[in-house]
DRENSEFI-257867 format. One record per residue (C-alpha): residue number from 1; residue in one letter; x, y, z. Coordinates in pm, whole numbers. Example, Ala and Ser with C-alpha at 12.3 -4.5 7.8 and 13.67 -1.06 7.14 Angstrom:
residues 2
<resi->1, resn->A, east->1230, north->-450, up->780>
<resi->2, resn->S, east->1367, north->-106, up->714>
END
This chain:
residues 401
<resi->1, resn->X, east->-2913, north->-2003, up->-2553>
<resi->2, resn->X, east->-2539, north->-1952, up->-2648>
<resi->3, resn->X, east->-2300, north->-2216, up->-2496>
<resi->4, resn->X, east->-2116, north->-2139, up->-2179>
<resi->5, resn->X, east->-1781, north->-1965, up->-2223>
<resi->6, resn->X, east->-1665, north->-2019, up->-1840>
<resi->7, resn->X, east->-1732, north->-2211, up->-1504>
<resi->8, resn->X, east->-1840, north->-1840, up->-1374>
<resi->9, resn->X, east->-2002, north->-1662, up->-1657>
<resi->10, resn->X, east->-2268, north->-1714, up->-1909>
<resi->11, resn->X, east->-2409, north->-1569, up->-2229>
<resi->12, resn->X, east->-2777, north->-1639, up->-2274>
<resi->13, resn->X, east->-3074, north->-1484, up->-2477>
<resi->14, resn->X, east->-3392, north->-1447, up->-2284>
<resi->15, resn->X, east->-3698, north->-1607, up->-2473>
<resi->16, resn->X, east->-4002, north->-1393, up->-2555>
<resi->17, resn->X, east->-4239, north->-1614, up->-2384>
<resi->18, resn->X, east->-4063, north->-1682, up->-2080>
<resi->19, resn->X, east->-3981, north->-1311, up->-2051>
<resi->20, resn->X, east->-4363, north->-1224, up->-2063>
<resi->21, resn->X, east->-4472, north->-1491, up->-1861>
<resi->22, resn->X, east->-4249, north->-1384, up->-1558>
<resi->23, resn->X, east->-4367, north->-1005, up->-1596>
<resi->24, resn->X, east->-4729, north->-1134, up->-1599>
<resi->25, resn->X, east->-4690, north->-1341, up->-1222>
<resi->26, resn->X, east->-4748, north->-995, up->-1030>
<resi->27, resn->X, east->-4797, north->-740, up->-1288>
<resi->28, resn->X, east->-5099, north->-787, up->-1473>
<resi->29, resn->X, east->-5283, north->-520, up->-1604>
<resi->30, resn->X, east->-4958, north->-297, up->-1665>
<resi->31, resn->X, east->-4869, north->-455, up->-1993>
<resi->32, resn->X, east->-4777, north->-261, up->-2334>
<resi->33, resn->X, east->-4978, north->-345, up->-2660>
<resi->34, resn->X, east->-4757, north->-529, up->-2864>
<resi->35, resn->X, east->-4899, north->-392, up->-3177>
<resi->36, resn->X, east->-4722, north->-75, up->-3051>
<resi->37, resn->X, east->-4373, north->-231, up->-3097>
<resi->38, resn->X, east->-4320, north->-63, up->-3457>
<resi->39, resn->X, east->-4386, north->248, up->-3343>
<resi->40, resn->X, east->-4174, north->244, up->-3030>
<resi->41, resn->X, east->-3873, north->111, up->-3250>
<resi->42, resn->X, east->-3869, north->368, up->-3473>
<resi->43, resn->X, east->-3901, north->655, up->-3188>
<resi->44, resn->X, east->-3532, north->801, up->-3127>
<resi->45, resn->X, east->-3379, north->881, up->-2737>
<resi->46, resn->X, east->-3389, north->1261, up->-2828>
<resi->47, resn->X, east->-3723, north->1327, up->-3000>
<resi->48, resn->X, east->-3892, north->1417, up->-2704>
<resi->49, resn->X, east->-3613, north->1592, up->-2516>
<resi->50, resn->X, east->-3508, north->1483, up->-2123>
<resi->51, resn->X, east->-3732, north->1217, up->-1944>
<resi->52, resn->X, east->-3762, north->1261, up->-1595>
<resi->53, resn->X, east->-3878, north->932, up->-1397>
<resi->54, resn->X, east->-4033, north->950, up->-1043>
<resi->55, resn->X, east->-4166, north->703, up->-783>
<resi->56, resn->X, east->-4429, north->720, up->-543>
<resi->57, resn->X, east->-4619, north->493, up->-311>
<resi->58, resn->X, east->-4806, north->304, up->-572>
<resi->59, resn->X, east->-4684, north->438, up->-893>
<resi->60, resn->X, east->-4436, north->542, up->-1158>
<resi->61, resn->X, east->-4428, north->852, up->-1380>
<resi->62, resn->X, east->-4274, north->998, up->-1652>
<resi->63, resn->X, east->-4236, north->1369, up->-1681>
<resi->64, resn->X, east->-4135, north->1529, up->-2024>
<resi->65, resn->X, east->-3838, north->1855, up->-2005>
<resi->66, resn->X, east->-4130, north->2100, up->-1881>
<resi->67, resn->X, east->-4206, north->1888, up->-1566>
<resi->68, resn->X, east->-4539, north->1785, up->-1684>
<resi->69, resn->X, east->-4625, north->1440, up->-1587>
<resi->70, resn->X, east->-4680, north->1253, up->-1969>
<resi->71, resn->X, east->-4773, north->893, up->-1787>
<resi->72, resn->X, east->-4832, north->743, up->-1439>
<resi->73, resn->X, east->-4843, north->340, up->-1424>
<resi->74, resn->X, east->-4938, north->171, up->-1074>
<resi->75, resn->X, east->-4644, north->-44, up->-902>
<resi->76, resn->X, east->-4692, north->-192, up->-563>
<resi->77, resn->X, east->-4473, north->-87, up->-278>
<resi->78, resn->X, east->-4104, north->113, up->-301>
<resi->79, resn->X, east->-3942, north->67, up->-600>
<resi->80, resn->X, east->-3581, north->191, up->-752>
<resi->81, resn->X, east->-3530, north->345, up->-1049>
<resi->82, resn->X, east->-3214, north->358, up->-1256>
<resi->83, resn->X, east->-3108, north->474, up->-1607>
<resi->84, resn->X, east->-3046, north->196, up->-1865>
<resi->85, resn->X, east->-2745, north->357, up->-2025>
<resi->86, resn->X, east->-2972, north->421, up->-2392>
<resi->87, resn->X, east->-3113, north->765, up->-2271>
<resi->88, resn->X, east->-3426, north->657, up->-2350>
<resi->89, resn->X, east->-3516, north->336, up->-2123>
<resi->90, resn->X, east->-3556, north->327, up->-1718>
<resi->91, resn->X, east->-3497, north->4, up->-1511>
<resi->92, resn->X, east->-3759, north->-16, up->-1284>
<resi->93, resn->X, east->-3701, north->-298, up->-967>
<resi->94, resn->X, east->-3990, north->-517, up->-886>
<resi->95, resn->X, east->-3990, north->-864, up->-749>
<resi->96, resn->X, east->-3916, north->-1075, up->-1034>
<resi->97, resn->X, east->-3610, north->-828, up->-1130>
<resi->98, resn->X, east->-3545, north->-501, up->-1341>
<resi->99, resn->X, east->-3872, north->-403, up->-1529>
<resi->100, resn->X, east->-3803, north->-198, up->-1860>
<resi->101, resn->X, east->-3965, north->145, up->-1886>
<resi->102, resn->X, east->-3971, north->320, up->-2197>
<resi->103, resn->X, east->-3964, north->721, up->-2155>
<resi->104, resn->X, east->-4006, north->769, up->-2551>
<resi->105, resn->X, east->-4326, north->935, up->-2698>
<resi->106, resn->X, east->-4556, north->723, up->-2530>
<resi->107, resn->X, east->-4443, north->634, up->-2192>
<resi->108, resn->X, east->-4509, north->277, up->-2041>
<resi->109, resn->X, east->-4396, north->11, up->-1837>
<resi->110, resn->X, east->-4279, north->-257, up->-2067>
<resi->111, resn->X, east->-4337, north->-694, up->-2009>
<resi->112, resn->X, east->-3918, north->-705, up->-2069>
<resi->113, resn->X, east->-3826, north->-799, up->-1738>
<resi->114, resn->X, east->-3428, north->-899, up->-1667>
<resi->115, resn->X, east->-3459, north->-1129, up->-1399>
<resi->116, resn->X, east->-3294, north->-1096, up->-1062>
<resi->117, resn->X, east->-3332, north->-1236, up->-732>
<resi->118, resn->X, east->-3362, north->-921, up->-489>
<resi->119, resn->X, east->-3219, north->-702, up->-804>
<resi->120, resn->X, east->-3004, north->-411, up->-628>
<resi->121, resn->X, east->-2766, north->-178, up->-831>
<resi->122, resn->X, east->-2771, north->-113, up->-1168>
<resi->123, resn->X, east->-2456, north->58, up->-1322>
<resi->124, resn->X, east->-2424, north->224, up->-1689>
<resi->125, resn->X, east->-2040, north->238, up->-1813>
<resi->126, resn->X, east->-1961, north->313, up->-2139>
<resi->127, resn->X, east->-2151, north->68, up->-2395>
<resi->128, resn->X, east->-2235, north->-201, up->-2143>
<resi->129, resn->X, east->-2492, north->-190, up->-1815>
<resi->130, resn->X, east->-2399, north->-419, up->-1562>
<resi->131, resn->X, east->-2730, north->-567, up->-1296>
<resi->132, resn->X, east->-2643, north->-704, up->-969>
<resi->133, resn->X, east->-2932, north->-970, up->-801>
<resi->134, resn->X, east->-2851, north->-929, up->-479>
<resi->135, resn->X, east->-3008, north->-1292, up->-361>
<resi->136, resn->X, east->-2816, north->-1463, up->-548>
<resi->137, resn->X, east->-2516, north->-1302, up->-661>
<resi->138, resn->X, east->-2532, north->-1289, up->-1025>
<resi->139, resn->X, east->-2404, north->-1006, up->-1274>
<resi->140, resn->X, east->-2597, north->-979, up->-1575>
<resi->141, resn->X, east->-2435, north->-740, up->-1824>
<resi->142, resn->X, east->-2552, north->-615, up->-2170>
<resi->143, resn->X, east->-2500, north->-386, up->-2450>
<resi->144, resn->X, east->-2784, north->-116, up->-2383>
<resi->145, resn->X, east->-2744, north->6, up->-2753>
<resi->146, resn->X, east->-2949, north->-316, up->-2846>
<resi->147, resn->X, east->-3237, north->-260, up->-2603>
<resi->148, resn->X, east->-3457, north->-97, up->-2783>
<resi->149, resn->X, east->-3498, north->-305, up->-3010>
<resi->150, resn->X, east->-3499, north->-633, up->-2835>
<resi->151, resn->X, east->-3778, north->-485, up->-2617>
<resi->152, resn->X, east->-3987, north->-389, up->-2915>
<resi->153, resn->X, east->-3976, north->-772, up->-3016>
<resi->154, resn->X, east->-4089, north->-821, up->-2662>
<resi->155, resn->X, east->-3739, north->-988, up->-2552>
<resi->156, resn->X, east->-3458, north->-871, up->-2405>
<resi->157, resn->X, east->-3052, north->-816, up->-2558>
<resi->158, resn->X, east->-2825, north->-1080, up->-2500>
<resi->159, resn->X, east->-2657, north->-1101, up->-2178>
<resi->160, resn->X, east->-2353, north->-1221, up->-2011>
<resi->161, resn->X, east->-2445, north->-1368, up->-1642>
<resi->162, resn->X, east->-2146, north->-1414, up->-1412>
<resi->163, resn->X, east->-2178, north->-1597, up->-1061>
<resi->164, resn->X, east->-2058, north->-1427, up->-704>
<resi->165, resn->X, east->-1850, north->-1671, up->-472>
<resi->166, resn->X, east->-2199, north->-1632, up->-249>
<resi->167, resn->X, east->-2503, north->-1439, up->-261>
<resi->168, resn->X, east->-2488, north->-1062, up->-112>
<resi->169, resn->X, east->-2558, north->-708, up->-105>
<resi->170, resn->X, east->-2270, north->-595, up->-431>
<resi->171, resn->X, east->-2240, north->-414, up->-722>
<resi->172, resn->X, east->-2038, north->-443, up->-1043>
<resi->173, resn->X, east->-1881, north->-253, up->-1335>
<resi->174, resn->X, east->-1761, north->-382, up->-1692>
<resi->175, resn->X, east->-1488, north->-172, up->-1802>
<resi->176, resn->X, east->-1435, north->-116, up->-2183>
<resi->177, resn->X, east->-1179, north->-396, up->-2215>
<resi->178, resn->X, east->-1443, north->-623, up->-2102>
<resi->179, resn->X, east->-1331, north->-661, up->-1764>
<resi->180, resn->X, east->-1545, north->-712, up->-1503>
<resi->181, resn->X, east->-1522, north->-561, up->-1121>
<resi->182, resn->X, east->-1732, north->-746, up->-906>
<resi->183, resn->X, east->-1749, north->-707, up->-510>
<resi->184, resn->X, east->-1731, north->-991, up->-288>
<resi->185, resn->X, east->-1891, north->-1071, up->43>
<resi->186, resn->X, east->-2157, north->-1281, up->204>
<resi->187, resn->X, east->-2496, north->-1228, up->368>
<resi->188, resn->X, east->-2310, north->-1112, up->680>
<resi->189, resn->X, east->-2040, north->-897, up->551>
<resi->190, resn->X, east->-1889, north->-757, up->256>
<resi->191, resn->X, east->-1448, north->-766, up->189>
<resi->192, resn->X, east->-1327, north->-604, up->-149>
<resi->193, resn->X, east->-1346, north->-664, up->-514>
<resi->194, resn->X, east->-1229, north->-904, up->-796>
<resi->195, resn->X, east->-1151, north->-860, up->-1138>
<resi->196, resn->X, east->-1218, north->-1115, up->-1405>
<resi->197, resn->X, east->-1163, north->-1132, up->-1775>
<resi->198, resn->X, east->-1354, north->-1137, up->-2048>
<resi->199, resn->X, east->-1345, north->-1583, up->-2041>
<resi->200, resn->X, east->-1475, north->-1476, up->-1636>
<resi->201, resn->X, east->-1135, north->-1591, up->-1499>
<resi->202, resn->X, east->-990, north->-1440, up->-1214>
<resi->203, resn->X, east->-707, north->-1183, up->-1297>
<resi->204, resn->X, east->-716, north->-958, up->-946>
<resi->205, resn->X, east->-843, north->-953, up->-629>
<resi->206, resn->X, east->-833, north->-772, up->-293>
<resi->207, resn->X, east->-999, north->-796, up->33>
<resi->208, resn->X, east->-867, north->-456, up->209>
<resi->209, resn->X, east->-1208, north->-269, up->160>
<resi->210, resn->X, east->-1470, north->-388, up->451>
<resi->211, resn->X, east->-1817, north->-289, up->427>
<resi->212, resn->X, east->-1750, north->-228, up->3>
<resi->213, resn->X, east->-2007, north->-22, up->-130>
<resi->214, resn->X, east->-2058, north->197, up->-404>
<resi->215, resn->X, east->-1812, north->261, up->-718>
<resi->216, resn->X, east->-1714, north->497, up->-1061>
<resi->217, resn->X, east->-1488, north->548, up->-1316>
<resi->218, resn->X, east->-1284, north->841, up->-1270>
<resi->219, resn->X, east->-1062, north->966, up->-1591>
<resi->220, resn->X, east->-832, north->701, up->-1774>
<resi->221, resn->X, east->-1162, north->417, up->-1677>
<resi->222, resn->X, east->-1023, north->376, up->-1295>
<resi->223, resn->X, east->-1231, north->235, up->-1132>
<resi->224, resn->X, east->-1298, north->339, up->-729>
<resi->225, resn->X, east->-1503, north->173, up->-447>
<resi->226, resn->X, east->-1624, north->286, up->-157>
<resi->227, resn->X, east->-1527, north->131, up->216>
<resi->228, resn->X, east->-1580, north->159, up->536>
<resi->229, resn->X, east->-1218, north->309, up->579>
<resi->230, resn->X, east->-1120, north->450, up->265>
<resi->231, resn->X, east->-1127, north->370, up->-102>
<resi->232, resn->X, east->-1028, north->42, up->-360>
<resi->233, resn->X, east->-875, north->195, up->-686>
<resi->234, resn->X, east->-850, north->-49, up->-995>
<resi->235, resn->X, east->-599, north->102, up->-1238>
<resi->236, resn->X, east->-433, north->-102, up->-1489>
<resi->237, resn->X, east->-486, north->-416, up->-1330>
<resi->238, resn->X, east->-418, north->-371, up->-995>
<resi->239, resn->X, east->-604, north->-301, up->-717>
<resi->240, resn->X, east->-484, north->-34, up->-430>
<resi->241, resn->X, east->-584, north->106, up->-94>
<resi->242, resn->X, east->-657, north->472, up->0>
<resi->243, resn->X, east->-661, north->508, up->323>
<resi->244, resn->X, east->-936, north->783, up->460>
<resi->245, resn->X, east->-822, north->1023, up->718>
<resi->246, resn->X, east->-949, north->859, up->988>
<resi->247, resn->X, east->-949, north->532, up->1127>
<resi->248, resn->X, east->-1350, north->470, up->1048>
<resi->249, resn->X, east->-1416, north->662, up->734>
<resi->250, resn->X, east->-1696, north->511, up->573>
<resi->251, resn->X, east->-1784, north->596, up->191>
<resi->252, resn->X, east->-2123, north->471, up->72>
<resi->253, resn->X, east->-2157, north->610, up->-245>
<resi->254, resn->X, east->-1947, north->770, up->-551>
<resi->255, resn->X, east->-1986, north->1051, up->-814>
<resi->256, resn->X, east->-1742, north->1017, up->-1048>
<resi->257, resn->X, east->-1665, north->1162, up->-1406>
<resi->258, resn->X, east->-1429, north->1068, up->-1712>
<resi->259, resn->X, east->-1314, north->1431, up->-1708>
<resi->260, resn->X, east->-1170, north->1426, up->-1358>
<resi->261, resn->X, east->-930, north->1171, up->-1164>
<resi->262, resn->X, east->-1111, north->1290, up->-839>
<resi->263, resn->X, east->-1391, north->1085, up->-690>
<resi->264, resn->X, east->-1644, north->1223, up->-488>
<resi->265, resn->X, east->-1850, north->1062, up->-220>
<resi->266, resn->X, east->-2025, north->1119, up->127>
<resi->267, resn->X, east->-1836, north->1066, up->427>
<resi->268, resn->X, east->-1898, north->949, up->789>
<resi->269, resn->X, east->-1663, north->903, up->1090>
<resi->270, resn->X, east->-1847, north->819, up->1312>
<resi->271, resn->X, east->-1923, north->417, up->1348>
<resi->272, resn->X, east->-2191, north->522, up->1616>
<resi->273, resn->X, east->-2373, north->759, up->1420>
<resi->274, resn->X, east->-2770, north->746, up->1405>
<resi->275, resn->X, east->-2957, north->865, up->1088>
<resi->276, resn->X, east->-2900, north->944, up->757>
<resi->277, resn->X, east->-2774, north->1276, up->738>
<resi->278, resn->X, east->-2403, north->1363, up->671>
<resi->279, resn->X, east->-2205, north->1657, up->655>
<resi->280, resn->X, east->-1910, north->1567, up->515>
<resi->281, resn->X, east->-1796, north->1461, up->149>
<resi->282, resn->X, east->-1528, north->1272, up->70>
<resi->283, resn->X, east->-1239, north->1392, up->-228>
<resi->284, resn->X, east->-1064, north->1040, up->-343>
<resi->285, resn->X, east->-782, north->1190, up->-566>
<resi->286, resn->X, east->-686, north->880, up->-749>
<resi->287, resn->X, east->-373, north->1045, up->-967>
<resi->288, resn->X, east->-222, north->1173, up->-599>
<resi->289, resn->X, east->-365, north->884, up->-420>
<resi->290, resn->X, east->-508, north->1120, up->-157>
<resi->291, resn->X, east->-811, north->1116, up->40>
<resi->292, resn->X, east->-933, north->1453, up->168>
<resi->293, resn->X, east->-1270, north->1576, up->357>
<resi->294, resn->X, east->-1504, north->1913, up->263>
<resi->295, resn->X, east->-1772, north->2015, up->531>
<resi->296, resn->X, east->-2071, north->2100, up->458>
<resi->297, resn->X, east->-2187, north->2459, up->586>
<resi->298, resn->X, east->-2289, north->2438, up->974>
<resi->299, resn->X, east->-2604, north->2279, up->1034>
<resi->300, resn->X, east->-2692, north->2143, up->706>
<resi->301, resn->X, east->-2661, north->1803, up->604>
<resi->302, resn->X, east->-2752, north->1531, up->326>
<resi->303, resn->X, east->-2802, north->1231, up->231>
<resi->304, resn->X, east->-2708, north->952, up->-8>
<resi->305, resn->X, east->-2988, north->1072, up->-299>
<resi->306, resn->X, east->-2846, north->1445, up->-250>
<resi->307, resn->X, east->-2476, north->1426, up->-427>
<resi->308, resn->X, east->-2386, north->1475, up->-803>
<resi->309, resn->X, east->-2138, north->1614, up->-1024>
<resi->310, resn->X, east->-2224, north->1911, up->-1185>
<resi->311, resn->X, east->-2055, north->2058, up->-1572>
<resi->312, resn->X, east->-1742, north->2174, up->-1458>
<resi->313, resn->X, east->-1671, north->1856, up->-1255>
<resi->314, resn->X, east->-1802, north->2031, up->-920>
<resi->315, resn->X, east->-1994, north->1850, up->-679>
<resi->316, resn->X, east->-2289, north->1926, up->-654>
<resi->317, resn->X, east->-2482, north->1863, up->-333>
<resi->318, resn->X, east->-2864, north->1918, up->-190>
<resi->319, resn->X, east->-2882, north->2052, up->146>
<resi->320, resn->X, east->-3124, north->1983, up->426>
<resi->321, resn->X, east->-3167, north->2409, up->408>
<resi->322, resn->X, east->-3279, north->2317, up->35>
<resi->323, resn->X, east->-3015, north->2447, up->-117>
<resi->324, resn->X, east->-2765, north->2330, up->-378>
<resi->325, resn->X, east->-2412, north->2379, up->-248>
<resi->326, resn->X, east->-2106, north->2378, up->-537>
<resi->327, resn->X, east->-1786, north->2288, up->-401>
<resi->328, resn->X, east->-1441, north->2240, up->-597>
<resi->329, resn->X, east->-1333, north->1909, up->-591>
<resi->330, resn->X, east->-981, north->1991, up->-598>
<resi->331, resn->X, east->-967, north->2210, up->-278>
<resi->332, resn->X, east->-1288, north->2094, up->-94>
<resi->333, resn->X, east->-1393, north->2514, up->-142>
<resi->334, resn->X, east->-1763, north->2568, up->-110>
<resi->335, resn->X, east->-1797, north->2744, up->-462>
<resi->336, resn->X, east->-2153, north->2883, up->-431>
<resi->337, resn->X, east->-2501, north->2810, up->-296>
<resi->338, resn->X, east->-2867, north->2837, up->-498>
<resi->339, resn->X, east->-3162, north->2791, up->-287>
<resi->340, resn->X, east->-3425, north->2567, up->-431>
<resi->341, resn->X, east->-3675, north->2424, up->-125>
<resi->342, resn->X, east->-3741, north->2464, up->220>
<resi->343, resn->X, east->-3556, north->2311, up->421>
<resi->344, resn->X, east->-3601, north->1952, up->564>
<resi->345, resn->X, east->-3525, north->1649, up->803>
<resi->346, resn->X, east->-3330, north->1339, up->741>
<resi->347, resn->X, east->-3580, north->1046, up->741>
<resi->348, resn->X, east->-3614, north->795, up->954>
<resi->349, resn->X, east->-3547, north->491, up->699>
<resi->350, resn->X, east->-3364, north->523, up->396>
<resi->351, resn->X, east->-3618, north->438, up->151>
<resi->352, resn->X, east->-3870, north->676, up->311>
<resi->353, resn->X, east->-3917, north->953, up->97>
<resi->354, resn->X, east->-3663, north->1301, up->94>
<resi->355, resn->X, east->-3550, north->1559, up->-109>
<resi->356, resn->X, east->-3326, north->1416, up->-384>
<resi->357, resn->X, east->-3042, north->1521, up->-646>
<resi->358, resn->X, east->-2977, north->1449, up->-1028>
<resi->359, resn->X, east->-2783, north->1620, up->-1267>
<resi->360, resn->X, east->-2785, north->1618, up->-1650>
<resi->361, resn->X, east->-2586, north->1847, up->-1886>
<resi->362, resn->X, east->-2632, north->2219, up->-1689>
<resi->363, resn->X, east->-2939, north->2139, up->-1519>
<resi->364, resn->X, east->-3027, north->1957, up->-1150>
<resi->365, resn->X, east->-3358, north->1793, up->-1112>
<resi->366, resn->X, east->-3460, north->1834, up->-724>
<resi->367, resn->X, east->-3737, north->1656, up->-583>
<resi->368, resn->X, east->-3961, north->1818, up->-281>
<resi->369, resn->X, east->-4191, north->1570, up->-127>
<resi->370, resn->X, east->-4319, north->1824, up->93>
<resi->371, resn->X, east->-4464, north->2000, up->-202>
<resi->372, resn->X, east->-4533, north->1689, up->-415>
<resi->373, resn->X, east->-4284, north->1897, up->-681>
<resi->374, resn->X, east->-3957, north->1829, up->-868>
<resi->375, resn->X, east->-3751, north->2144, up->-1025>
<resi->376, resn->X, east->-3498, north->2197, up->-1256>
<resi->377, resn->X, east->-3215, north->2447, up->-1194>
<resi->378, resn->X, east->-2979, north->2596, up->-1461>
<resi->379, resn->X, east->-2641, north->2504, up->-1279>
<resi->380, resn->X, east->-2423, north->2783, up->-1474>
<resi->381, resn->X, east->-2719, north->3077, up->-1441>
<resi->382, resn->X, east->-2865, north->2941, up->-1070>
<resi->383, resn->X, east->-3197, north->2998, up->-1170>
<resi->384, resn->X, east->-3530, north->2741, up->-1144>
<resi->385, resn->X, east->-3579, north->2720, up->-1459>
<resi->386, resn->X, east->-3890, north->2473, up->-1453>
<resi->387, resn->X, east->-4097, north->2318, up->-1131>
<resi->388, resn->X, east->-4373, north->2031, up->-1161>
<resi->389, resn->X, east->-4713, north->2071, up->-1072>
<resi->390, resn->X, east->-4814, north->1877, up->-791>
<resi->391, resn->X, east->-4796, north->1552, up->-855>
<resi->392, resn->X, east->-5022, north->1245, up->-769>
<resi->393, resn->X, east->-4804, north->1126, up->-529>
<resi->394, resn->X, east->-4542, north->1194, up->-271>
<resi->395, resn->X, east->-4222, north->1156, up->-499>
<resi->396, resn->X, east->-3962, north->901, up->-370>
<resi->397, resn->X, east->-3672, north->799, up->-641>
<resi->398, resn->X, east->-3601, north->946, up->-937>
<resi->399, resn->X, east->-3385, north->863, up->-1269>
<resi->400, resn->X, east->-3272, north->1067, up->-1612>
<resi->401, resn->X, east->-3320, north->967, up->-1914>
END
């Protein structure tokens, strides 16, 4: 273990023994050979072309760029599924923190475990991913470029762990300069952001963004969160307020690219609102510091698993008629529409399973539960250019790598 460099953040490198024994407590039986570590080291991120990973009740699997499922390892209950930022690894959330899957040439759940108490979001930004434990608050942060072969050794990379004021539901981003954006709030409630450098002192903070949730890095690395009536934008060090057009104007959840100052998120405006469906999307111009609304066609909605950015910077968003609807993100026009699945209902919970949205390159990966399918559509051509066999399970989340 390296020495501490701050009161609030840590570097540490987990040991290979306590790293396995903490996978083992609830996940025996799903362990990787470790004979098999040579071989998986020496397998590259592109060898086998795009990964696709998808959940069900009581699984995981891993299908290759044809849609054909290439592994399926049990996991109890509803699990999340993020990219590790290597294009070849999966973070996989189970009770003792993010599990490691590796998507390479032969699929499986790895024994690297990062541990996290309740871990929640996990967001890939340039070099670095950045893990936020929701029951206690930490930030873990590493280079992804070393995963592979830190989890072939059966450890993890080194990782820099920074302490919340208090435990709650948050997210964070490391920005190239090694600054860190971490939200703040409590059990109860949730306020704004704060920045820290890279000793984990405080350089910024602001508490104008209630109900904080969700965040991106739009072009020149600023960085935008989501609130319940508006947007935080970190640009050069400071922290300001967009204000959305109307006095509740919640924002959940970002799409962002480098390519394009414009943020895109869902939208809701109404506090009182029951279910998960929206119909709205949010346009956070961060250059004009302007905050404008697109409507979705009549009728059709979406949820939070059903927006993306597409080549061209579009948004790119799954309908409840199972369609994907284009819009531009500079004028909120609807830009075209490519029907994919029948159409379907908001769910009751959020983690119950629905139709969901992710976009790599030219192509969006669409999952039908009703069918038990997932498809890929050519975004410039607006054809279905592969579709799944049914699978073994109803499919829940699903990740890109």
């Amino acid at each position: 273990m390296k020495t501490m460099t701050s009161p609030s953040k840590r570097r540490t490198a987990v040991a290979p023994a306590l790293l396995l024994g903490v996978a083992a407590l609830a996940l025996t039986g799903c362990s990787t050979d470790p004979a098999d570590a040579e071989d998986r080291t020496e397998r590259t991120s592109g060898a086998d072309g795009t990964r696709v990973t998808v959940t069900y009740d009581g699984g995981v699997l891993v299908l290759d760029e044809d849609l054909r499922v290439v592994s399926d390892d049990p996991i109890e209950g509803f699990t999340r599924v993020n990219p590790a930022g290597d294009g070849r690894h999966v973070l996989v959330t189970v009770p003792e923190g993010f599990r490691v899957l590796d998507t390479a040439s032969d699929p499986a759940l790895t024994d690297s475990v990062f541990p996290a108490d309740a871990g929640g979001h996990a967001v890939v930004h340039g070099d670095r991913t950045t893990l936020f434990a929701d029951g206690s608050g930490d930030v873990t942060a590493f280079d992804h470029e070393d995963l592979a072969d830190a989890v072939a050794d059966g450890t993890l990379p080194d990782v820099d762990t920074t302490r919340s004021e208090t435990a709650h539901h948050g997210v964070a981003i490391e920005l190239e300069d090694g600054t860190l954006l971490t939200t703040i709030g409590t059990e109860e409630s949730r306020s704004g952001v704060r920045a820290l450098d890279e000793d984990g002192s405080e350089v910024a903070r602001s508490e104008v963004c209630p109900g904080v949730h969700g965040e991106g890095t739009v072009a020149d690395e600023v960085a935008v969160f989501g609130c319940e009536d508006g947007a935080l934008v970190y640009r050069d060090g400071t922290f300001a307020k967009v204000d959305a057009p109307t006095e509740y104007g919640r924002t959940g959840n970002l799409f962002t690219t480098d390519s394009s100052p414009i943020a895109v998120g869902d939208y809701n405006d109404d506090p009182d609102s029951e279910g998960y469906l929206l119909d709205q999307l949010a346009l956070i111009d961060t250059e004009q510091g302007s905050y404008e609304t697109a409507d979705m066609p009549e009728g059709v909605g979406f949820t939070f698993r059903d927006l993306a950015r597409g080549p061209d910077d579009e948004a790119v968003v799954l309908g409840s008629d199972g369609s994907l609807h284009t819009f531009d993100v500079t004028t909120g026009a609807r830009l075209g529409t490519v029907p994919v699945i029948d159409a379907w209902e908001g769910p009751v919970e959020w983690q119950d399973p629905h139709p969901a949205l992710k976009v790599v390159g030219d192509t969006a990966f669409v999952t039908d539960p009703a069918t038990k399918t997932v498809h890929a559509v050519d975004l410039t051509s607006g054809e279905v250019v592969a579709s799944s066999d049914e699978l073994p399970g109803v499919p829940n989340e699903i990740a890109v790598a």
